[in-house]
C-alpha positions in Angstrom: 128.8 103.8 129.2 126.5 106.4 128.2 125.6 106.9 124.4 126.5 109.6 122.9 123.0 110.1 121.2 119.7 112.5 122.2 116.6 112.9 121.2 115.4 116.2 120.3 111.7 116.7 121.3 111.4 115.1 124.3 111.8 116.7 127.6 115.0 115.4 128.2 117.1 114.9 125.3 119.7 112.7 127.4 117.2 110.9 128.9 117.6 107.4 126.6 118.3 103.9 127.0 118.4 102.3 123.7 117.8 103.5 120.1 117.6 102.6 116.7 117.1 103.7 113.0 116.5 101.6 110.0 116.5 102.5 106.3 116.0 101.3 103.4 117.2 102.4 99.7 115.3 103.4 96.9 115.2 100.0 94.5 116.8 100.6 91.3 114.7 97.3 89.5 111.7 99.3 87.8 109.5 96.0 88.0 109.6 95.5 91.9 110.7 99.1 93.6 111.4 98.1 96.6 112.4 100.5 99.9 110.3 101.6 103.0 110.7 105.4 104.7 112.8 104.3 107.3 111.7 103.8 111.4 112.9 105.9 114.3 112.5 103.7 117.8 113.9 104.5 121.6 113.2 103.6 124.9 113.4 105.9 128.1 113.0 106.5 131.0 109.4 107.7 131.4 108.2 110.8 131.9 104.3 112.2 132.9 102.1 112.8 129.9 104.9 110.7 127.8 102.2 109.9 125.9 101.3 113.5 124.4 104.7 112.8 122.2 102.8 111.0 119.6 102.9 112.6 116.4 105.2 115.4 117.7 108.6 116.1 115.4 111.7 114.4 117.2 115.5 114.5 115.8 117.8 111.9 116.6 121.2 113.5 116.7 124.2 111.2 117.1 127.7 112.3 117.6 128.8 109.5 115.2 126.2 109.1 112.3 125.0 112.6 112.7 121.0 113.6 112.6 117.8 112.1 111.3 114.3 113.4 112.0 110.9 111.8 112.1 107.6 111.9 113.7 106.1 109.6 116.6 104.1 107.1 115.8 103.8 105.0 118.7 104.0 105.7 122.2 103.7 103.0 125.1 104.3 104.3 128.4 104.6 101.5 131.6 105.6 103.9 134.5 108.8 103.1 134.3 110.1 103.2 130.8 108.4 104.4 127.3 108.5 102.8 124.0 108.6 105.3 121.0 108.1 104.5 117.4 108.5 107.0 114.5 108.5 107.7 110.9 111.8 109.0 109.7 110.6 112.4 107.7 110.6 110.8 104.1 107.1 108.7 105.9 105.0 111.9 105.0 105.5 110.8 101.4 103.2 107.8 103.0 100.0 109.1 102.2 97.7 108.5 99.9 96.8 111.8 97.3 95.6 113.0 94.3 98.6 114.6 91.6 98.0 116.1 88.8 99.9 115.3 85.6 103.1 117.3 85.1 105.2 118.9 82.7 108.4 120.3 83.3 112.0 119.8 85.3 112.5 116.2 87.3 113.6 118.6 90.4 110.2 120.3 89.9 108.6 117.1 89.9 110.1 116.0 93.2 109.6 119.1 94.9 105.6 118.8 93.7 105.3 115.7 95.0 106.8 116.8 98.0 104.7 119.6 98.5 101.8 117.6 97.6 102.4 115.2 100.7 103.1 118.0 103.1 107.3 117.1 103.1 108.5 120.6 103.7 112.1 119.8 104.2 114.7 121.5 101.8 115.2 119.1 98.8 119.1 119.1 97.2 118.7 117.6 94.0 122.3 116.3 93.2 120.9 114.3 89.8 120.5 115.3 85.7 117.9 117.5 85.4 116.0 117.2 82.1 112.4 117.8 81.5 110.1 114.7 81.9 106.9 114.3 80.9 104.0 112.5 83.6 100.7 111.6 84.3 98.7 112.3 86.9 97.5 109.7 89.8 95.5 109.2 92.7 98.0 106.9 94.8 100.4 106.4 97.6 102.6 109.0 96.8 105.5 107.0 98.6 105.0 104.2 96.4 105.0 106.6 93.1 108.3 108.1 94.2 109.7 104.2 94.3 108.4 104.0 90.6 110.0 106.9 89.8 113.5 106.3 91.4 113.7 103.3 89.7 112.2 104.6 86.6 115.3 107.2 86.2 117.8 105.0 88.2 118.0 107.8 91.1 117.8 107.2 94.6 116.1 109.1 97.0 117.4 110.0 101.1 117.3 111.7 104.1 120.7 113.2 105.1 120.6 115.4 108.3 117.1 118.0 107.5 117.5 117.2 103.9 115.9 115.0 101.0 118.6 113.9 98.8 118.0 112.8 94.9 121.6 111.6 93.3 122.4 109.2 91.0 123.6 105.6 92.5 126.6 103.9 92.5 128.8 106.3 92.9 129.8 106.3 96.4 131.9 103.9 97.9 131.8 102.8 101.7 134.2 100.9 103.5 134.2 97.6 105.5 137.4 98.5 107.6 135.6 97.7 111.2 133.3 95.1 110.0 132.9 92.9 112.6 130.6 90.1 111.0 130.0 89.8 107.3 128.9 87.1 105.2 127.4 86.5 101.3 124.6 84.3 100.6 124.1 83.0 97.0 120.3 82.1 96.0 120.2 80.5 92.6 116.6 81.9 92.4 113.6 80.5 89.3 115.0 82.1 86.3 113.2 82.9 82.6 114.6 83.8 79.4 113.4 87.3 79.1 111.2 90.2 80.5 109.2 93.1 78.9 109.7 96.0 79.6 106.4 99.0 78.7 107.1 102.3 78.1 104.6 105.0 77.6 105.8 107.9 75.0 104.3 111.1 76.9 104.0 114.0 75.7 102.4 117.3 76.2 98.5 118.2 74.6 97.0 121.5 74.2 93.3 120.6 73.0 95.0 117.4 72.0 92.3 114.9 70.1 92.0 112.0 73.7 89.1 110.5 72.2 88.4 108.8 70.1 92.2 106.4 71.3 93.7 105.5 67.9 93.3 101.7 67.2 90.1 101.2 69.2 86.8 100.6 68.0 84.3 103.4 70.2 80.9 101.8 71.4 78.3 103.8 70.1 75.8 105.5 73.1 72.3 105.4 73.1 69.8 107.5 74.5 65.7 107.6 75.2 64.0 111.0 75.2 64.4 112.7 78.5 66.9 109.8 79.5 70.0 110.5 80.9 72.6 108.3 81.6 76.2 108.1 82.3 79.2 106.4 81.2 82.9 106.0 81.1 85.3 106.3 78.7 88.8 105.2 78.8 91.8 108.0 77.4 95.2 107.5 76.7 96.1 110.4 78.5 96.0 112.4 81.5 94.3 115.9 81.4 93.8 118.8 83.9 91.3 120.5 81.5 88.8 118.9 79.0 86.4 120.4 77.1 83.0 120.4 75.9 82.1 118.6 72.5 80.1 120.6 70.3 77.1 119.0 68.8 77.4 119.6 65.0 75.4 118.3 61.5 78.2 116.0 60.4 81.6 115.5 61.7 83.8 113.5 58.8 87.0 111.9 59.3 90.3 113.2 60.7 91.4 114.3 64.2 90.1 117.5 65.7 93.1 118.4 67.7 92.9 122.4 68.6 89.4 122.3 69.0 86.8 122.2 71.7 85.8 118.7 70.3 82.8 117.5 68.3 79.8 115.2 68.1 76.7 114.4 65.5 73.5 112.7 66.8 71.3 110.6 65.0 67.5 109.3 65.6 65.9 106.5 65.2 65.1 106.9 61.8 69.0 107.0 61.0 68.7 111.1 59.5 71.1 113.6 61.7 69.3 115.9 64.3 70.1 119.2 63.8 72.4 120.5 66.5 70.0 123.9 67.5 66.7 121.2 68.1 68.8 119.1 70.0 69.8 121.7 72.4 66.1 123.5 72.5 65.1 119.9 73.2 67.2 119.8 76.2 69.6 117.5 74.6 73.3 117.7 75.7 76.1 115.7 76.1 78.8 116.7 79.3 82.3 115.2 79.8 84.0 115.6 83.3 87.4 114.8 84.6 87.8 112.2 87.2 90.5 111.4 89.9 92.1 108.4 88.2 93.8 109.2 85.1 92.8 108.0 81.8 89.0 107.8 82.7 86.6 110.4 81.8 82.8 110.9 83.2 79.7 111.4 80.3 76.7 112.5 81.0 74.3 112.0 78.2 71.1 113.4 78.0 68.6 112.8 75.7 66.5 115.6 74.0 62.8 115.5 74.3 61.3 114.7 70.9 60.1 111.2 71.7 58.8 110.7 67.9 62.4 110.7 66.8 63.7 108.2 70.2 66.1 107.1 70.6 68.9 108.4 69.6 72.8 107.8 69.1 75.8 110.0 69.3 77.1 108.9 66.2 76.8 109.2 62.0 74.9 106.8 59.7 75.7 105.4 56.6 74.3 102.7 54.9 72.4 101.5 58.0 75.6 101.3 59.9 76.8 103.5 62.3 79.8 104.9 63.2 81.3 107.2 66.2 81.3 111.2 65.9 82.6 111.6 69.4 86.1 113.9 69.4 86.9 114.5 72.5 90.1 117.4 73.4 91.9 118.3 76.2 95.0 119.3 78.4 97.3 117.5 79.8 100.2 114.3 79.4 99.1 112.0 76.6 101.0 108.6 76.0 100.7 105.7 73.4 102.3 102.2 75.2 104.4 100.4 73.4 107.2 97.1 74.8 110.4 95.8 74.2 111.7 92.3 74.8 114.7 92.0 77.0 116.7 88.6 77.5 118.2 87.6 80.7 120.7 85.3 79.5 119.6 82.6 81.6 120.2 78.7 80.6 117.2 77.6 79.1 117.8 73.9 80.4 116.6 76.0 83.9 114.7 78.7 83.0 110.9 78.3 84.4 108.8 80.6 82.0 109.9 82.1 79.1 108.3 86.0 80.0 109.4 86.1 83.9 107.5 89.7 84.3 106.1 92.6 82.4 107.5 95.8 83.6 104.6 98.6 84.2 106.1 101.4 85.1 104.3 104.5 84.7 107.4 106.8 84.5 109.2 104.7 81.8 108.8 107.1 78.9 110.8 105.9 75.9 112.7 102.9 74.2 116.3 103.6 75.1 114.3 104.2 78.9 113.1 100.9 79.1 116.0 99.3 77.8 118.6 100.5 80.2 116.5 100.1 83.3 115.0 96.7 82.3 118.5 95.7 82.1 118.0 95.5 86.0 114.9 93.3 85.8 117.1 90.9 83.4 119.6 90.7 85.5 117.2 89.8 88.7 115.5 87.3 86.6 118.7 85.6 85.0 119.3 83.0 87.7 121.0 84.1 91.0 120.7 86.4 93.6 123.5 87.2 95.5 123.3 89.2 98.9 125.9 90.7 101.4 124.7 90.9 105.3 127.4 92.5 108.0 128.1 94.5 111.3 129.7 97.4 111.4 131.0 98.4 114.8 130.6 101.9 115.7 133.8 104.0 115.0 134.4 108.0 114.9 137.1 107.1 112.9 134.9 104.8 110.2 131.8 106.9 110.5 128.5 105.4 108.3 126.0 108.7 108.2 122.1 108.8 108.3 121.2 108.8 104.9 125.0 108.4 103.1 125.4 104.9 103.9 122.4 103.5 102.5 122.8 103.0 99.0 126.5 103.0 98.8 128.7 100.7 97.3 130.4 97.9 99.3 133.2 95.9 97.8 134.5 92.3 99.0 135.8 89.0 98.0 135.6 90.0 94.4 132.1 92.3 93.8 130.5 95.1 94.8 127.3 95.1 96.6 124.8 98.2 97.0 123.7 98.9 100.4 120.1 98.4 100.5 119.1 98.2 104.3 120.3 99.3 107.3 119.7 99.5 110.9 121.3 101.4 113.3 122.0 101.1 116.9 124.3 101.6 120.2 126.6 98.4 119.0 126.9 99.9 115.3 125.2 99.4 111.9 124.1 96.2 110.8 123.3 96.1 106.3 122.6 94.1 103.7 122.3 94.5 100.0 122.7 93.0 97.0 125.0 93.0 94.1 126.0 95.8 91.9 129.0 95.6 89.5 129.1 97.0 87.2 130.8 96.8 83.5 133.3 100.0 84.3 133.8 98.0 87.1 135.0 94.9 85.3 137.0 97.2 82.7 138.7 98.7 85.4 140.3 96.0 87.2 140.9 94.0 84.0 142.6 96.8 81.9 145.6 96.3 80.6 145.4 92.5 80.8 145.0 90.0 77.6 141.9 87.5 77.1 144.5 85.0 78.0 145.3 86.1 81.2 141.6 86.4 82.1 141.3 82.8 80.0 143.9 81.7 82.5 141.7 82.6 86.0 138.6 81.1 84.6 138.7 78.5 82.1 137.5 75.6 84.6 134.6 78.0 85.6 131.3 78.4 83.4 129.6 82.2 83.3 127.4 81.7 86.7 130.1 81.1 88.5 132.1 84.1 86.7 128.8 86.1 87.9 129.1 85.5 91.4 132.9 87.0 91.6 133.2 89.1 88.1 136.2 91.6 89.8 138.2 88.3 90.8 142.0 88.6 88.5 143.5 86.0 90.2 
């Protein structure tokens, strides 16, 4: 029988022998974001020049999981039939690019980062949309939107010509014409808690970066005529800094809404004055750089050898201490962690600390504490998966884009849909479980602790784990 699938872009869009389309979802475990761009592959009959299709646009369009698009990859031709490969549209975000950091609405965020990796499909944000606060990056932007998903517990899809952000869990699918399923139960190495690091942003305008609060600057040194460079590390992420001023003394205190400020001192431990300095030729230059929280110096030293060599810094008492203030523009963050515990039996539990959760886009306490919840929970003891067919049905249609990341239930659980694959015979998945406590409330309202006393008294809380929705 023929399938009732085409491909837009080739030559003939009937013209097909076999197809498939994978995708993955968006992980919702901040420590490990997990999720690949989905995969496009057909074969064909070929066709002359067949292999002029690679990295041409091509829709698959099929009359019972409706449309997906993507761009070739791959082509390998043998006379007789081709081989395609493709990138469903969400592998543009695969690229590697420089962002800036970013103030403003989550939606604005997405559709920056989209813009940024040359994704010009129509975004529908379907999620909260509050103001966040970011740094900038120079990274796979594909792996930053993983971060991010999981950061905000969002997930991000392709449905038809669209990119989809909405919030998980809240649609259900059905396994009415499964044809194979099955559950797999991994009791996995467990520890008795995680950490979880969250960053605090917020916005600076000629915000104080340097000096960081709590760290001890290295004083630079300079010969006459010298100049040399160095790094310093920031606690923020700036689009604009600016250039220190050299001054006669500095004193304590921060010099937020200023240009910045720095004293030098010679080798006989007296301050230079700032006008010889810079008649000398002496200046000191800061510069941005791609990866955030590292600035570029440029020290150079003024020409008045007799007083050589000399430090950016103040004197007292033969001991020196820093003058550099450094201001700019931009996200800055202070880190801080929390402790989470997993509840696992520490008879079992291999390490005490299973992971530390670095997730860039984890802002604040209450942040890390709801989505390291998910990183407990992967690190409390077992992993339980769901694999299945479903057979292809018009009247149990599974879309592009709308199955993945649903919600599956059976034999007592529900399970998120974290991977699928398409093809002529139907939609093969798996994913993992996801009830949640709503869940549990609603299936046990109504009902006394004796009844639930009743259906699990000769079971311990593992077991309960593995089949929390169970009331009988």
């Amino acid at each position: 029988m023929a399938l009732s699938v085409r491909i837009e872009g080739i030559p003939d869009p009937s013209n097909l022998t076999t197809y498939s389309v994978t995708e993955d979802a968006t992980g919702l475990d901040p420590s490990t974001p997990s999720g690949g761009f989905g995969q496009i592959q057909f074969t064909a009959v070929d066709w002359p020049n067949s292999k002029m299709l690679s990295r041409n646009d091509i829709t698959v369009v099929d009359s019972v999981h409706g449309r997906i698009t993507g761009t070739v990859q791959n082509v390998t031709p043998d006379g007789v039939t081709v081989s395609v490969v493709g990138d469903s549209e969400l592998g543009k975000f695969n690229a590697r690019r420089v962002a800036q950091p970013f103030s403003g609405k989550m939606s604005e965020y997405v559709q920056y980062l989209m813009d940024l990796s040359g994704l010009y499909a129509t975004l529908d944000y379907q999620a909260p949309d509050y103001t966040i606060h970011v740094p900038g990056f120079m990274d796979n932007v594909w792996e930053r939107i993983k971060l991010l998903m999981s950061a905000h517990q969002l997930e991000l899809t392709l449905v038809g010509d669209e990119v989809v952000v909405r919030e998980p869990l809240l649609v259900e699918s059905s396994l009415a014409n499964a044809v194979a399923l099955s559950t797999s139960v991994n009791r996995q190495t467990s520890s008795l808690a995680v950490d979880v690091r969250y960053y605090n942003y917020r916005p600076i305008t000629k915000g104080e970066v340097y000096p960081v609060k709590g760290e001890e600057p290295a004083i630079q040194t300079v010969e006459a005529g010298e100049t040399i460079e160095f790094e310093l590390n920031i606690n923020a992420s700036l689009t604009k800094v600016y250039q220190p001023v050299p001054s006669l003394d500095v004193g304590p205190g921060d010099r937020s809404g200023t240009e910045g400020v720095y004293t030098i001192v010679g080798q006989d431990n007296l301050p230079i004055m700032p006008a010889q300095w810079k008649a000398a030729g002496g200046r000191l230059d800061v510069f941005l750089t791609d990866e955030p929280g590292i600035l570029r110096c440029v020290l150079m030293g003024a020409q008045i050898p007799h007083l050589a060599p000399f430090r950016i810094a103040e004197s007292a008492g033969g001991t020196d201490y820093n003058s550099l203030h450094i201001t700019g523009d931009g996200v800055a963050w202070e880190a801080n962690a929390v402790r989470l515990y997993t509840g696992a039996d520490p008879k079992v539990a291999a390490e005490e600390v299973g992971v530390e959760v670095d997730n860039p886009y984890i802002s604040t306490p209450s942040q890390a504490v709801a989505t390291g919840a998910i990183t407990a929970a992967a690190h409390s003891g077992a992993d339980v998966v769901i694999e299945g067919t479903l057979a292809r049905a018009d009247d149990h249609p599974q879309a592009f884009g709308n199955l993945i990341g649903s919600r599956v239930y059976h034999d007592g659980a529900f399970y998120r849909i974290e991977t699928t694959n398409y093809s002529p015979g139907g939609v093969s998945f798996r994913g993992s479980m996801a009830t949640t406590i709503a869940d549990f409330n609603k299936v046990w309202e109504g009902k006394t602790q004796a009844e639930f006393n009743e259906v699990w008294e000769d079971y311990d809380i593992g077991q309960f784990s593995l089949m929390p929705l169970n009331t009988e």
